[in-house]
N, C-alpha and C positions, 0 to 999 in steps of 0.2 A: 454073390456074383454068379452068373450065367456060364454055362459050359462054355459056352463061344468066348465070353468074356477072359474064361481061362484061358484058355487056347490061344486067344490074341496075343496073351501078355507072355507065357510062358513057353510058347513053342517058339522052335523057329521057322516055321511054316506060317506066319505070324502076313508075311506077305501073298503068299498062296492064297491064305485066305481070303484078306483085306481084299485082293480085286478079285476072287469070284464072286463076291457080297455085291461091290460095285457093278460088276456088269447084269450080276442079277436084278439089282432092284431099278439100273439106269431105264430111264424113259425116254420117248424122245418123242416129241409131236413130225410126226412126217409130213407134214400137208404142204405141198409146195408152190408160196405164192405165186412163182410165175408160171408154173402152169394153168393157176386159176386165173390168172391175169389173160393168158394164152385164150385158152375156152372162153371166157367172158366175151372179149374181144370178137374174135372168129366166129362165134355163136351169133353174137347178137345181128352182128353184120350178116351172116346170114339170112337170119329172121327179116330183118328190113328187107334186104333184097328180095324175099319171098314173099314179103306182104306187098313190094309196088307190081311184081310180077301180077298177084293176082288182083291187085285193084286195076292194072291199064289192062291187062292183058281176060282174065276170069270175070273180071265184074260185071262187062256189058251181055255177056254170055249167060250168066248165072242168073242176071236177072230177069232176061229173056224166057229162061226157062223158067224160073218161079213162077211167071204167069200162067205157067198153062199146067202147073203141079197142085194138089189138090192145098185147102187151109193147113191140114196137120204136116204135109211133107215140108209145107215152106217154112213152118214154126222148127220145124226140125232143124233146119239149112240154117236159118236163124240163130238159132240155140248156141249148134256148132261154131259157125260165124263168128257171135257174141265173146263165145269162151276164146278163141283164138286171136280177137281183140285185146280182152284182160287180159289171157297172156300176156299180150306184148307190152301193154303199158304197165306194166308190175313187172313184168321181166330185169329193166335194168336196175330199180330202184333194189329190187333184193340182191344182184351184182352188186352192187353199190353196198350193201350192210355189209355181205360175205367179205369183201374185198378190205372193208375196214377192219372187219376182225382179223381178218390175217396181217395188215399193218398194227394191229394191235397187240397181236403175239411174237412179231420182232422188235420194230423199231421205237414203237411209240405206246408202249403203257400207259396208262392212268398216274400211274404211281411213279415214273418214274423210265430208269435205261434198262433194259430187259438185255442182261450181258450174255445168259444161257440160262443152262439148267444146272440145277443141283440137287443135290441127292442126301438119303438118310448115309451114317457112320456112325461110328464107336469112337468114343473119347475117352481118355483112363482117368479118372477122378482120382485125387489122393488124398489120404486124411491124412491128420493130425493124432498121431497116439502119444500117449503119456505115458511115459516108463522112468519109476522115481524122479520123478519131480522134474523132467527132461521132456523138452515137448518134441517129437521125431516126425519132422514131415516127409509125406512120402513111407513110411514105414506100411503102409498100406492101400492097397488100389482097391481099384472098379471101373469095368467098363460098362459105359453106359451110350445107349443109342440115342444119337440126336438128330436134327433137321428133318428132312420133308423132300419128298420125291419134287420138285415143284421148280416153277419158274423163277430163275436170281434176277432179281430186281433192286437197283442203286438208286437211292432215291437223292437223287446226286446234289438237288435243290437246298436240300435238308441236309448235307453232310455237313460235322463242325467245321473243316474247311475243305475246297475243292482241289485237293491235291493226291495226288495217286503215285504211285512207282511201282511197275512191273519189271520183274527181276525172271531170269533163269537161263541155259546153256544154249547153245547152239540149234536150233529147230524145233524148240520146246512148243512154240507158239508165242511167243512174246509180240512179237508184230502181226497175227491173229487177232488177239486180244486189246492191243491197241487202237488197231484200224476200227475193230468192231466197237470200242467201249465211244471212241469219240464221234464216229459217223453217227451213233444213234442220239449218243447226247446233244449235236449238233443237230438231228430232227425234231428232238423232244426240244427244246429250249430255246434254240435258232441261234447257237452261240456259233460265231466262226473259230476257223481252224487256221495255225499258223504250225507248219513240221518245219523245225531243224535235220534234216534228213543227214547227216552223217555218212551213207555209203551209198544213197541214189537210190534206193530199198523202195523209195513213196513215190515216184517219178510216175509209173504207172495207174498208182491209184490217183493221183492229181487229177491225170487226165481223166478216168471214168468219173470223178466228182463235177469235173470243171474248174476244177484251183489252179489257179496260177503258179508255174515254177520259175523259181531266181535266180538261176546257174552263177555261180557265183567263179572265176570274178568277169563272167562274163555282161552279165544282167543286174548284178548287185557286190558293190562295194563296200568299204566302211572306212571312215578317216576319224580313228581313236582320238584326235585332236582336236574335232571342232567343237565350237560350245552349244551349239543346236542350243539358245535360249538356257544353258543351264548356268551356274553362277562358278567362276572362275574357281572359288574352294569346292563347291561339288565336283568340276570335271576333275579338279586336281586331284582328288580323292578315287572319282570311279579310274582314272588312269594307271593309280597304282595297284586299284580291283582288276582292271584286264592285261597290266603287265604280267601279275603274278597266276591268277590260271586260266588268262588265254595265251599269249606269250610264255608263260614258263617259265618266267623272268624271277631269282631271290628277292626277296623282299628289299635288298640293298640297291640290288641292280634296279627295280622299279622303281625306287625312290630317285634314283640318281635321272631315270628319266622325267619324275617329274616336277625336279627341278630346274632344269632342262626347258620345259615344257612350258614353263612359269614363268620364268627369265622372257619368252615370248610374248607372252600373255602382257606385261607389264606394260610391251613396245606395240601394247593390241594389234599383236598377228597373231594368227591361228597357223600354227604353222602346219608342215606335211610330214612326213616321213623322213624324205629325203635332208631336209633343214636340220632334224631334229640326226638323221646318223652322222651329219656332217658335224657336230658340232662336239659330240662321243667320239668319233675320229680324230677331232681336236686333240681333245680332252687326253686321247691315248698317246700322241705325240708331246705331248708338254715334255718335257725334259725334268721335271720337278714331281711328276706322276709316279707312286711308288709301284712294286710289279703288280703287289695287289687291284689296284686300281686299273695298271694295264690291265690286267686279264682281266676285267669286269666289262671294261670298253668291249673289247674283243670282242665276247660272248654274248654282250646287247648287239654288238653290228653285226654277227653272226646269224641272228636271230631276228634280224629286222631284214638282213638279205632275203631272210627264209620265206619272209610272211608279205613283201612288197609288190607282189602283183595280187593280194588281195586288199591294196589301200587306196584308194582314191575319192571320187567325189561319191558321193550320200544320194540313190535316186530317191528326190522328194516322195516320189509316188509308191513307192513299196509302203512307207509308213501311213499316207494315205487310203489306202486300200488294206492297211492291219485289220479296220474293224468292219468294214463293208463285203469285204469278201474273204473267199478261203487263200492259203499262201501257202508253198511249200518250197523252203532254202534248201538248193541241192550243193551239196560239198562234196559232191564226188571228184577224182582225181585229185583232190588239194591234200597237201601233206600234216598230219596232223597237228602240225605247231598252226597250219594257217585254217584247220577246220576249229580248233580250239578258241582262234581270234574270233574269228568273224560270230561262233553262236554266243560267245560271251560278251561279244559286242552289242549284237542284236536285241539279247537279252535284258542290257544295261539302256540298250533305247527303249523298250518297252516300260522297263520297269521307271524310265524320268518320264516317258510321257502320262502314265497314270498317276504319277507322283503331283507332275502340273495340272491336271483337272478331273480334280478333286467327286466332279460329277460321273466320271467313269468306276467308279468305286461303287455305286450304287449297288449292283449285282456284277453277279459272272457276267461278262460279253465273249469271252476269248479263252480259249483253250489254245496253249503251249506245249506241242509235244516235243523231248527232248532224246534223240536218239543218240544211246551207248552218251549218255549223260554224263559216266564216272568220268570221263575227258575232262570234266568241267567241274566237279563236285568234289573232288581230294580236297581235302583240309590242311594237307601236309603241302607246306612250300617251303622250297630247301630246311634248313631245319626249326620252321615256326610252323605254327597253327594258325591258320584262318579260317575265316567264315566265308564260304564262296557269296557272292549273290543268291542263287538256287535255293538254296540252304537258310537265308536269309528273312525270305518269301515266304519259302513252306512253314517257318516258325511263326510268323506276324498272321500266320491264316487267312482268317477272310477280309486283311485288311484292304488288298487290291480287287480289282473287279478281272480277275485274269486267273484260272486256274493250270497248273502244273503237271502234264500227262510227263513221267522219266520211264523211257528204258535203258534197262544195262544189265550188262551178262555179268560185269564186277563188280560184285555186291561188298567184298571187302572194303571195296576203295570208295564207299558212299559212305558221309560221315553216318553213326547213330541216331542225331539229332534229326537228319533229313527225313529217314526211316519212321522212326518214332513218329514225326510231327507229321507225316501224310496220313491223310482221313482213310485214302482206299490201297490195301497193299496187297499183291498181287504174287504169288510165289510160283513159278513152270518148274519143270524137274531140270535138274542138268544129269548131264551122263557122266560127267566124272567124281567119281566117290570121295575123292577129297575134299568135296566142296562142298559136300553134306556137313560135315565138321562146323566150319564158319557161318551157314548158311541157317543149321541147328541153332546156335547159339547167338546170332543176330536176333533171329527170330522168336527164341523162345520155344522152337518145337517140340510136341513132345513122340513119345515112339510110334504111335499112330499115323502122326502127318508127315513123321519122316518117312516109315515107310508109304504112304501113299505118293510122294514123290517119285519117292525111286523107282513106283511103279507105274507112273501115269503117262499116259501115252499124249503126241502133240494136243495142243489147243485143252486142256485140263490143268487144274491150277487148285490152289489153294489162297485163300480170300481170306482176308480181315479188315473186317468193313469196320469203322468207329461209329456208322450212323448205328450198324445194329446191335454195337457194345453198349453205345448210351439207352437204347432201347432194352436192355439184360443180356443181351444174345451173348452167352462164355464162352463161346467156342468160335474159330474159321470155317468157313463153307465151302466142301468141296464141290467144284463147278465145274463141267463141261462148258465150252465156249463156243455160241455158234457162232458161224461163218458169216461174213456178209452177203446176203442177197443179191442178185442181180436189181431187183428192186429199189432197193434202199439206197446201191450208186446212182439209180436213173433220180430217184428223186433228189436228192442231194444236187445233182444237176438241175434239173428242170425249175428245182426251185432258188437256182442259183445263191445258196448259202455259202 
């Protein structure tokens, strides 16, 4: 093992050192498209403007004088001439190469989404020793240097399924990282974009892309009750999916609404809200209702008070425009029982209109990105276990043609199975040391990539790709994350994605 290798494992400078390594070996390409985009531009137009200049205004003149200049001085004039010609018609076609190589070193790879750069590290191998007949792992390390100063590249096409969850604290870069991983994927593949936007956070970036925003319940409603074409035991089944983690609802109290619910269904009305708390207000007046029962009413119309200015009619056109254009749902100011309804709602229409045809499956078309997701992901309702939706998805893999971007700062509160079953996982540091604990032991970390957390500064992460596991790759890739381009939003615009 290597003096350093010692060093890592045995000292406690173990951190000290890990990021002078890092900032020493980090690279970083500087070249910046929109300057060259800038130059290009300004340059050329220049040039035009200087070559009509001297054709209206030089030529009649220049060639006045050629006549009375000897053979060799005109051949000269000529010459010069000539070459200031090629220039210009060769001038933009090589803008044009340059130009794509720089689109080529952000957004749009050969290979795939170009998320940042990553860099060489130390990983600690551990053997297997044999001590009387007792096999001791871990009884013995090594640090061993792996990866590649070099560009991260997700060959997102090719991952086992297209699901990701990026995790970490307050400023780490988590919506860095997201913004950046789906706008390029979104260049590379033309897949649209739909944000559950949770705190108004994407408002801004809609508008430099050109996405449509849904302020919700201003521009977008939802009515948990209609059948949108689905079959009376499905809705009745997804209704007790969004009682319990969109609503918040026990798995009792959801039931009881959707029998409720049912009893409607039979007299084919779809009913509202309003129909369905009125009848739970009943149910609490009976006389015959034990207290149990009262307080279950209660706590359903408590709850249905909460979330009733996010129910109404369904605009046809938001789900029309799911797969033609970009969308971004804003949930700002809504109170978190009514941010919970509406993305688990949203999400439940997605997931029956891929379910009804069957030819959207084909491939990915749509990326879903899920902000502060644990909202919607706990497994715990009151005191059973479920499977949220989410959760659901991520396990069946590439059976929908719609993949799953999750952020969330509570990584506790996201089942294991979610975690596991995502192709691309994403880890930011958090600043608070307790959360190294749980975050360790979700993850599997070992004392290297704990400490690189602790010490990584915004927009740097730690990666576990499953395309490059199947490929041999044994380790995570520590990555810098670039930024999005001023470029990359105009295009995203201009090519209206």
């Amino acid at each position: 093992m290597s003096d350093l290798g010692v060093e890592l494992i045995t000292n406690n400078g173990a951190v000290d050192e890990l990021r002078a390594r890092k900032r020493k070996e980090r690279w970083r390409n500087t070249i910046s498209f929109q300057k060259s985009k800038k130059n290009y531009g300004g340059w050329l137009g220049r040039i035009f403007g200087l070559s009509l200049l001297f054709i209206i205004i030089i030529g009649p003149i220049a060639g006045q004088a050629m006549n009375s200049l000897a053979p060799t001085e005109a051949a000269m004039i000529l010459f010069w001439a000539a070459l200031f010609v090629f220039a210009l018609i060769f001038y933009w076609p090589l803008a044009l190469i340059s130009w794509n190589l720089q689109i080529k070193r952000h957004g749009s790879p050969d290979e795939g989404v170009l998320l940042g750069m990553s860099y060489k590290h130390y990983i600690q191998l551990r053997h297997e020793v044999e001590k009387e007949d007792i096999t001791l792992r871990g009884a013995s390390s090594e640090a061993v240097l792996v990866g590649e100063n070099q560009d991260f590249i997700l060959d997102y096409a090719n991952e086992p399924n297209p699901h990701m969850i990026v995790v970490g604290g307050s400023g780490s870069g988590k919506t860095v990282t997201t913004k950046a991983f789906m706008t390029r994927a979104s260049l590379k593949y033309g897949l649209k974009l739909l944000v559950i936007d949770w705190n108004g956070e994407y408002e801004s970036y809609a508008d430099q892309i050109g996405a449509t925003v849904w302020h919700v319940p201003k521009e977008l409603k939802i009515n948990p009750f209609a059948l949108r074409g689905a079959s009376i035991a499905d809705r009745a089944s997804s209704i007790i999916d969004l009682m319990a983690f969109g609503a918040k609802l026990t798995p009792l109290q959801a039931n009881t609404v959707r029998s409720e619910v049912l009893e409607f269904y039979a007299k084919d009305i779809e009913p509202t809200l309003s129909q369905i708390d009125k009848v739970i207000l009943d149910m609490r007046r009976d006389r015959s209702a034990s207290d149990l029962m009262r307080a279950q009413c209660d706590l359903i119309d408590q709850r249905f008070r909460s979330v009733q200015r996010v129910i109404g009619a369904e605009p046809e056109e938001f789900y029309k425009r799911m797969l033609t254009s970009n969308n971004v749902v804003s949930l700002a100011g809504l109170n978190d029982f009514e941010k919970a309804l509406v993305s688990y709602a949203v999400l439940q229409r997605i997931y029956e209109e891929f379910n009804r045809k069957p030819e959207l499956n084909n491939e990915v078309k749509l990326i879903i990105v899920l902000d502060e997701a644990w909202q919607i992901l706990q497994s715990k309702v009151g005191d059973e276990t479920m499977e949220s939706l989410p959760s659901r998805i991520v396990r069946l893999g590439r059976k929908y043609g719609f993949g799953m971007l999750v952020s969330t700062q509570q990584i506790e509160d996201v089942p294991n199975t979610f975690i596991n079953s995502s192709s691309i996982r994403v880890i930011h540091s958090y600043h608070g040391s307790s959360v190294y604990g749980s975050t360790t032991e979700i993850f599997g970390l070992g004392d290297f990539e704990t400490a690189y957390l602790k010490t990584s500064e915004r927009g740097e992460a730690l990666i576990f790709d499953k395309g490059r596991a199947m490929r041999g790759q044994l380790w995570a890739d520590y990555v810098k994350v670039d930024m999005l381009t001023k470029w990359e939003l105009e295009a995203m615009k201009a090519k209206g994605l």
